[in-house]
N, C-alpha and C positions, 0 to 999 in steps of 0.2 A: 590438213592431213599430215601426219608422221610418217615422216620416211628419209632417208639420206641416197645421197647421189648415185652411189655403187647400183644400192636397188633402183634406182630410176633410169639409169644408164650404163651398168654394163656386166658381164659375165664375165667370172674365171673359170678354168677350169684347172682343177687338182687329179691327182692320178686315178683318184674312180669314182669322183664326183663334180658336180657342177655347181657351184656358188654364186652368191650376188655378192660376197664380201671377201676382203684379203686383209685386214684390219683384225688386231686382237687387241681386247681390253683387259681388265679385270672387273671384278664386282664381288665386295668381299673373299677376297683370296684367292675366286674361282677367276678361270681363264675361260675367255666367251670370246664369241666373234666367229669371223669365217664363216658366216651363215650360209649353211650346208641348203641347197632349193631342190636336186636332184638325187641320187646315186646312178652314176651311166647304166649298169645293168638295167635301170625300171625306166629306159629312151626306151619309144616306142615308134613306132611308122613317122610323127609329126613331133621329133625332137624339140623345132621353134616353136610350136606353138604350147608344146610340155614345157617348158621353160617361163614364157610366156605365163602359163598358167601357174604355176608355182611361182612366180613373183606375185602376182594377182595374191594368193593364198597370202604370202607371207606380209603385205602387205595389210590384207584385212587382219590376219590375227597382230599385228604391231597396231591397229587403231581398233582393235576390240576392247573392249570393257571388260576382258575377261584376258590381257596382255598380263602375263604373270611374272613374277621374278624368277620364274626357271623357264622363260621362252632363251632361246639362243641370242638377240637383241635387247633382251631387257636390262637397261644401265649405259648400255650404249652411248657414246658421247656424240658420235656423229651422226645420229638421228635431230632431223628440224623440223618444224612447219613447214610445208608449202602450202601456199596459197591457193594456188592450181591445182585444179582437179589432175594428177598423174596417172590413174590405174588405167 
């Protein structure tokens, strides 16, 4: 499975959003990274588990077959294999 550390272990938070990533690359001229999981205003009664669940998402669209050159991850360097089932 594709995935790197940040998504596997841990949360930032930016001033009105919630992320898995604090890393910015390029890919083709473009600036990517900071993978956006949240916006705080759409927190709802069960924030961890909304969290929770938006990695789960971000997770399957990064090993979909359908992972495109315009997802916010794609080119990414710090994306690996794990071995271990992580989701």
């Amino acid at each position: 499975m594709l995935a790197c550390d940040p998504l596997v272990s841990a949360v930032y938070f930016a001033p009105n959003q919630i992320r898995t990533c604090c890393k910015r690359f390029h890919v083709d001229g473009a600036v990517k990274g900071d993978a956006v999981l949240l916006d705080t205003k759409d927190l709802g009664e069960d924030p961890v588990g909304e969290i929770l669940n938006a990695k789960s998402r971000l997770l399957q669209e990064i090993n979909s077959p359908d992972f495109s050159k315009s997802h916010q991850c794609h080119g990414c360097p710090w994306l690996k294999k794990y071995e271990e089932d992580i989701s």
